[in-house]
PLY file of the C-alpha trace (Angstrom):
ply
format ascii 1.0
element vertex 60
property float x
property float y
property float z
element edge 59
property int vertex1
property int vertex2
end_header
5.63 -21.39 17.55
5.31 -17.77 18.10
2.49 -15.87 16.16
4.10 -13.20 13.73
3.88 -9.46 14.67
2.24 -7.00 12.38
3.35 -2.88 12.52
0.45 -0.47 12.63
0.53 -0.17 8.59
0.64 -3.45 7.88
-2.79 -3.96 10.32
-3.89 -0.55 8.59
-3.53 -1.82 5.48
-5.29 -5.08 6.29
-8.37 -3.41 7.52
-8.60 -1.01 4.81
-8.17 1.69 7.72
-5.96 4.50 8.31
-3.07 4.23 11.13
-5.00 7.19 13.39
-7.91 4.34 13.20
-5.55 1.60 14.80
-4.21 3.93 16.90
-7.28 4.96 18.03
-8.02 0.79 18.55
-4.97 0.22 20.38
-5.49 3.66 22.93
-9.25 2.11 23.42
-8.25 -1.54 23.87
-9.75 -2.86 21.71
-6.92 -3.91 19.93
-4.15 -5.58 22.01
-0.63 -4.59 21.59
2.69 -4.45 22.67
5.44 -2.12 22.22
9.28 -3.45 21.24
11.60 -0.11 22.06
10.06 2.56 20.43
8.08 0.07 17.67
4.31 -0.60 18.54
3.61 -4.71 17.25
-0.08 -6.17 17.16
-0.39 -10.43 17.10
-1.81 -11.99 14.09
-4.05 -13.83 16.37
-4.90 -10.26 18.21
-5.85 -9.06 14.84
-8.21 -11.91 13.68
-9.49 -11.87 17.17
-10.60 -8.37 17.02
-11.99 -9.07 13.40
-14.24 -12.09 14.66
-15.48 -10.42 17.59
-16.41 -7.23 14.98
-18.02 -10.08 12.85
-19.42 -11.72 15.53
-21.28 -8.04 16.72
-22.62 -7.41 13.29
-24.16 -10.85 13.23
-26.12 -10.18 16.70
0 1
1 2
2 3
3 4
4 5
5 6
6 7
7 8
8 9
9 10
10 11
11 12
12 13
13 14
14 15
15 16
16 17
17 18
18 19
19 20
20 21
21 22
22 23
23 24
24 25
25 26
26 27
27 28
28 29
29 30
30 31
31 32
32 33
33 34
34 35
35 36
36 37
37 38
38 39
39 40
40 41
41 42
42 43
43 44
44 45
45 46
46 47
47 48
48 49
49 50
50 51
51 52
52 53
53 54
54 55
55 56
56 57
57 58
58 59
């Protein structure tokens, strides 16, 4: 099964962020993506990965 692909609003939208924020994720690496044509896709699971490790740094 593959994981479902977000667009940069939808994962803006989910964060509560703007899209220059992901953007700014994605350029840094922090935020995994890939790029289908001209259309920029981030995982589900790259999503709540990059969630958990945020939660996991606030925790430490």
């Amino acid at each position: 099964m593959t994981p479902g692909l977000l667009n940069v609003d939808q994962v803006a939208a989910r964060l509560q962020v703007s899209r220059w924020t992901v953007y700014n994720l994605i350029r840094s690496r922090e935020l995994p993506s890939l790029t289908i044509g001209r259309c920029r896709r981030i995982s589900e699971s790259a999503l709540h990965d990059y969630i958990h490790r945020q939660t996991e740094g606030e925790a430490a």
